[in-house]
N, C-alpha and C positions, 0 to 999 in steps of 0.2 A: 645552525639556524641563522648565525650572524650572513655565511656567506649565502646562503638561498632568500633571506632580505635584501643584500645588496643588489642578487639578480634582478628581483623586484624592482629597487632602485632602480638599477644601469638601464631598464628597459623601459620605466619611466620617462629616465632622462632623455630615451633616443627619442620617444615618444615627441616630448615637449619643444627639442629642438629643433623640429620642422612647424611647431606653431609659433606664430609672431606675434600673437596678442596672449604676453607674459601675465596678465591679469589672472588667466584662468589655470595656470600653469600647477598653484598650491592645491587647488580644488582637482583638475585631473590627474595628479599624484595618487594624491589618495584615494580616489572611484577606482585606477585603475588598480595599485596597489588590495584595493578591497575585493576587487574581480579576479584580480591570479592566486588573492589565497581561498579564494571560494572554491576556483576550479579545481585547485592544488587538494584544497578539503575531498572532493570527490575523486581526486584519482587514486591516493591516502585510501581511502573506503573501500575502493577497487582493486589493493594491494599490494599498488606500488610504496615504495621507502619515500621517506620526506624530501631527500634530496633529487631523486628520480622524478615525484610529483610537481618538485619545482620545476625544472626543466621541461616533463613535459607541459604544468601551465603557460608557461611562456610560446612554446610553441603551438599551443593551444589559439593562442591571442592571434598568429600572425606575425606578420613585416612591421617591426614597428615603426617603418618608418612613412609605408603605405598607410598605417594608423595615424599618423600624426598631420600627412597630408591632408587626409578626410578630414579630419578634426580640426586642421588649418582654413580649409573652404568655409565649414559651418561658423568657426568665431572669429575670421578676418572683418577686423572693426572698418566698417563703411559710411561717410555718411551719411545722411537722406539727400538724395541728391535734387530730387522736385524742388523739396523745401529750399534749400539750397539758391538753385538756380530763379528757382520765382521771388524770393525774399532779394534779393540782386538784381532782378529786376526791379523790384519795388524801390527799392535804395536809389539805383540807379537815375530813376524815373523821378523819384524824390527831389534829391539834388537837382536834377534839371530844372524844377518846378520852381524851388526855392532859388534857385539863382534867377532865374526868368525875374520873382519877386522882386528880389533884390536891387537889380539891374535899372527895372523901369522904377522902382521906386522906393530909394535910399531911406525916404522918411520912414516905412512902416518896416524895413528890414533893414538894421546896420551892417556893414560888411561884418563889424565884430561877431553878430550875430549866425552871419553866413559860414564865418571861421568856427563859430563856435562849434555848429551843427556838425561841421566835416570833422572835425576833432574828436565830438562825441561819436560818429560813425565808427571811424579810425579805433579808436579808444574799443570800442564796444566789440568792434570785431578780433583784435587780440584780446578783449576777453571770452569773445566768441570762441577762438579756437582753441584758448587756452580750457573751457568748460567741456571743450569736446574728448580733449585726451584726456580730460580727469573723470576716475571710474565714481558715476552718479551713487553708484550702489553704496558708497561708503557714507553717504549724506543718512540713513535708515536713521542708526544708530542713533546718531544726533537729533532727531524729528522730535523732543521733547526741547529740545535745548534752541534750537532754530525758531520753536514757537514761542519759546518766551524772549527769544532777541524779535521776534516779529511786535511783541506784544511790545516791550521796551521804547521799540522805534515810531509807533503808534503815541505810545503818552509821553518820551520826547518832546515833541514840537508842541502838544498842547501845553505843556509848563516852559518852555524856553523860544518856542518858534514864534512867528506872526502869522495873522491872517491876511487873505488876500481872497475877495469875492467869497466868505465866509468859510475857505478851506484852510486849513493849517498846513505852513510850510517854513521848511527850514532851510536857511541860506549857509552854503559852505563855499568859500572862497568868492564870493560875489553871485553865486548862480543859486536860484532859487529851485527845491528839490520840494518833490509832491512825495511826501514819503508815504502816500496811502499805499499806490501802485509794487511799493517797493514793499509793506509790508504783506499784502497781499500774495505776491510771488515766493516770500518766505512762508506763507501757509499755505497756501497748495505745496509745497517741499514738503512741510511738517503734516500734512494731514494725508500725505500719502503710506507715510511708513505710521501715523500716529491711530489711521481709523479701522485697519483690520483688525490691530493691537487690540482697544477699546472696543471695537463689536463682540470681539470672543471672550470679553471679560463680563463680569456679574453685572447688571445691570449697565451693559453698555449703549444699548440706544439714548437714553439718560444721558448719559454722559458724552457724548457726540455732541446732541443735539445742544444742553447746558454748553460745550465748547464754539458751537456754533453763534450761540446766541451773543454769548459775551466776546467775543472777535466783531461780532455785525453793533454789538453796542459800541465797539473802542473806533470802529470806524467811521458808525453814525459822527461820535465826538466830533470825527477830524472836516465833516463838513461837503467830503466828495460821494458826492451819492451815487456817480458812477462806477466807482471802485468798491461800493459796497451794492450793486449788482452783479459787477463782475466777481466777487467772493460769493455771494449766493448761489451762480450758476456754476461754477466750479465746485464748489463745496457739494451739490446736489447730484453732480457729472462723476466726482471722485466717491460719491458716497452710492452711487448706484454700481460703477464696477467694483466698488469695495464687497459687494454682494447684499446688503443690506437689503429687508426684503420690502417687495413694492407697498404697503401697506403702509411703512415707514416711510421710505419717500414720499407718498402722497399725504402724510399726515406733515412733514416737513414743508412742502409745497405750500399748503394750507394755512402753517403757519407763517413759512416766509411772505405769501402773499398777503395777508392777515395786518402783520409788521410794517409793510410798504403800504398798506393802505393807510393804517392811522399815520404813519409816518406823513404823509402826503397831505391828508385832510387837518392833520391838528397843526402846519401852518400855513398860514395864509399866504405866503409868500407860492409856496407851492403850489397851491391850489389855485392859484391867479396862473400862475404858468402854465398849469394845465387850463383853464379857460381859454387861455391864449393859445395854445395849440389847438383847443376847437374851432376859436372864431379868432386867428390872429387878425382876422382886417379892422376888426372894434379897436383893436389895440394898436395899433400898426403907427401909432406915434410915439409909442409909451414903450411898452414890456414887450410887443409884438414886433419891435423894430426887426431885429434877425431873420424873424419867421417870413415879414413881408421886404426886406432884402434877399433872400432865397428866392422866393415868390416872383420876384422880378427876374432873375436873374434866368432862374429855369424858364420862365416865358421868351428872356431874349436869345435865350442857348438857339441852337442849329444843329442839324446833323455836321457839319463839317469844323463848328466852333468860329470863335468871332474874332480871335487872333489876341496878342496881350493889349490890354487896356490900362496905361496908365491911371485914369480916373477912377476904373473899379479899384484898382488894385487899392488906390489911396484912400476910398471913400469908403472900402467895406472891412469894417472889424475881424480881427481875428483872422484874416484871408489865408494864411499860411500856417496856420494852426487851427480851428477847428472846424473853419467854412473851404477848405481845401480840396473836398470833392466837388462841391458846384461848381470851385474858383475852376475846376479841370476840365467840365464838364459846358461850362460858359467858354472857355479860354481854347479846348480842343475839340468842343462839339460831343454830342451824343455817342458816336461811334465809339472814341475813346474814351468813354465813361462809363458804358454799358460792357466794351471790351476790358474793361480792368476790372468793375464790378464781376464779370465772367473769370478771371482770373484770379480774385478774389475767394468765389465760390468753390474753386477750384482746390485752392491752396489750402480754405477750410476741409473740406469732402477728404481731401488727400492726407491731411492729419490724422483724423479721426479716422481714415480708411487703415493707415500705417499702422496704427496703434495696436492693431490686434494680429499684427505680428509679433507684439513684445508678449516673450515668455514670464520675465517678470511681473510678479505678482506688482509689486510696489513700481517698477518700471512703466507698467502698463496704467496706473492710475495716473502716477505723476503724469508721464503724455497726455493724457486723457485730461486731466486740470492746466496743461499749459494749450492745449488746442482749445479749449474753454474757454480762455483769456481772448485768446485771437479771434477767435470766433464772435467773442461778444464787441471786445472793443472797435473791429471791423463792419459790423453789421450794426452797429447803433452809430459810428461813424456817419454811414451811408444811410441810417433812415433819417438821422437827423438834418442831414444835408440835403437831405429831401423831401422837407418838411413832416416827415410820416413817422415821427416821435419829437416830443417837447424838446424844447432845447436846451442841452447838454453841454457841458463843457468835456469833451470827449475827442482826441486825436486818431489820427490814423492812423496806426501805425506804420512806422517806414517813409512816408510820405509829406507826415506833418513835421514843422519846426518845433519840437515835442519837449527841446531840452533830455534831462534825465529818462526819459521813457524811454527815446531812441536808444540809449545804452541799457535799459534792461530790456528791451526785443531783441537786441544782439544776444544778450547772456540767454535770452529764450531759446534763440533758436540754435547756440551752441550745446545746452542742457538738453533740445531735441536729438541733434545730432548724437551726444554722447549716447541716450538712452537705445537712438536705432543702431548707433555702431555696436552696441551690446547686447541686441535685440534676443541673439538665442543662448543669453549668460542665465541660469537659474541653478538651483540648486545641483538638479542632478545634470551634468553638464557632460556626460559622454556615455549614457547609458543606450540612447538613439543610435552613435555611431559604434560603438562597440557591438550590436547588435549587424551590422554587416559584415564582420570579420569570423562571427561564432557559427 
């Protein structure tokens, strides 16, 4: 029996050695191993001797090395290459932007600044590709442990960090980190392997929703109300492919809208901000200054743009961090702003189009929570930049002088990468292509 396992083995082995993505190498052992004593079981039945049977399972199977090739095509790890290519444009297009800033106007960008940005780039894309080669799948296990370092990193900076325009942040080596975003991106990790777990358990809608709540409360805490929109629509994106059924979503919906409402109305602070995105020209000396800086600016844009402007540059807040699509759309014209907005769209639509190509259960969520990210902080970017949402402290991703964000949309889009390089890795992982050779 010893040696009719080894055949097993050896033919494994020939198997494995024409696939290059050693990942899946433990897992097609064993499928295939379970398949030749299946066949072996029914030749056994038909009369042949055990060692007879092994042999002819093997030859049952095929070439195996024509097996291995087939099985090579289907898991040769690739990346997304759209994503890829358009997020490089964005970068690309970025830095232009920011040194354009810099260039005409030292006061409101320091070169330090400008150094800084390329560093984080740099920085962000080895850890881009370093997320790519690492198998995401191993991250599951940990989705309990990942959310309570989320949670950790959250009440952090409220006991040790400062405020700044009422969000808590914490400064590491002199650069000041929004750790909302950061915790944020640790739960969609954690809630991708954490919410099919708790659906199939006893009262798990309950307990979702209870985990929901209390994450949207540690966020509130931290002051960035953007980052806890972008955890609600994720969380409701990961919790509808989790399968949960639509009753429950819409009872979620209900209450997250419910939440945001009091939220909004019980301060006044808020609620003036919203006044002000109705009627910013009442305010347009006060709290409405941005809204009716926008306002000007989209008035003096052109289809062709108006060329760089020292005095915008100097005169309008935040230009290269959150008012960065008008600055582009003022500075390069309508063409090129409606042309990136398109491209934009584009890179969304193509995420979530990709996504259901991931066989992974858990793979296919997390994609689906990290296209939700981009999606929302890209689209609230651009309405806010175009006055068509209250004003937000909100980057663009790739584009703006963002600090620390820039470095986790690199680790985003290398985490993307990893999941589509592994797009057809799931449990049963060669039962498709063994079915061509039988």
């Amino acid at each position: 029996m010893g040696i009719d396992n080894n055949l097993f083995d050896k033919f494994a082995e020939e198997v494995c050695s024409q696939i290059k993505c050693t990942e899946v190498h433990k897992e097609i052992k064993e499928e295939l191993t379970c398949h030749l004593q299946d066949i072996r079981e029914e030749y056994i039945a038909q009369g042949s001797s055990f060692q007879e049977a092994s042999k002819f399972a093997i030859s049952h199977m095929g070439d195996s090395e024509k097996i291995g090739f087939d099985l090579n095509k289907i898991y040769k790890k690739t990346p997304e290459y759209k994503t890829l290519i358009i997020c490089s444009l964005f970068i690309a297009f970025g830095l232009f932007i920011q040194f354009s800033i810099f260039k005409n106007a030292p006061e409101v960008r320091s070169y330090n600044s400008y150094i800084r940005m390329i560093l984080f780039t740099i920085l962000g894309g080895i850890l881009g590709i370093a997320t790519y080669f690492f198998d995401y799948r191993k991250l599951e296990k940990y989705s309990w442990h990942i959310f309570i370092g989320a949670n950790i990193i959250l009440i952090f900076p409220l006991l040790f960090g400062v405020s700044i325009y009422g969000m808590s942040r914490t400064h590491i080596l002199g650069i000041s980190f929004d750790i909302n975003l950061s915790a944020v991106i640790l739960y969609s990790i954690s809630f991708s392997g954490l919410f099919p777990r708790l659906y199939s358990s006893k009262l798990g809608v309950l307990k979702i929703l209870a985990l929901i709540i209390f994450c949207g409360y540690l966020l509130t805490l931290g002051g960035n109300h953007v980052t806890l929109i972008i955890f609600f629509v994720l969380s409701i994106v990961q919790l509808i492919y989790t399968g949960l059924e639509k009753k429950y979503v819409f009872s979620l919906l209900g209450i997250v809208s419910a939440a945001l409402a009091i939220l909004l109305i019980s301060s006044p602070y808020r609620l003036r901000r919203l006044l002000v995105f109705i009627n910013f020209e009442q305010f347009k000396d006060d709290t409405g200054y941005i809204n009716n800086i926008i306002y000007e600016l989209m008035r003096a844009s052109n289809i062709f743009g108006n060329g760089v402007s020292k005095e915008i540059i100097s005169s309008t807040p935040v230009i290269n961090q959150d008012l960065i699509y008008i600055y582009i759309i003022y500075t390069f014209g309508w063409i090129v702003g409606l042309t990136l907005f398109a491209l934009v769209i584009f890179f969304i639509v193509n995420l979530f189009k990709t996504s259901t190509s991931i066989k992974s259960i858990y793979g296919k969520t997390l994609f689906k929570g990290i296209s939700s990210i981009f999606a929302v902080e890209f689209l609230l970017s651009i309405l806010t930049n175009l006055n068509l949402f209250p004003i937000v402290s909100i980057s663009m991703p790739f584009l703006s002088n963002s600090g620390n964000a820039s470095f986790i949309n690199m680790f985003l889009v290398g985490l993307i990468c990893s999941i589509y390089g592994r797009k057809n890795l799931s449990k049963s992982l060669v039962k498709a292509s063994l079915q061509i050779n039988n």
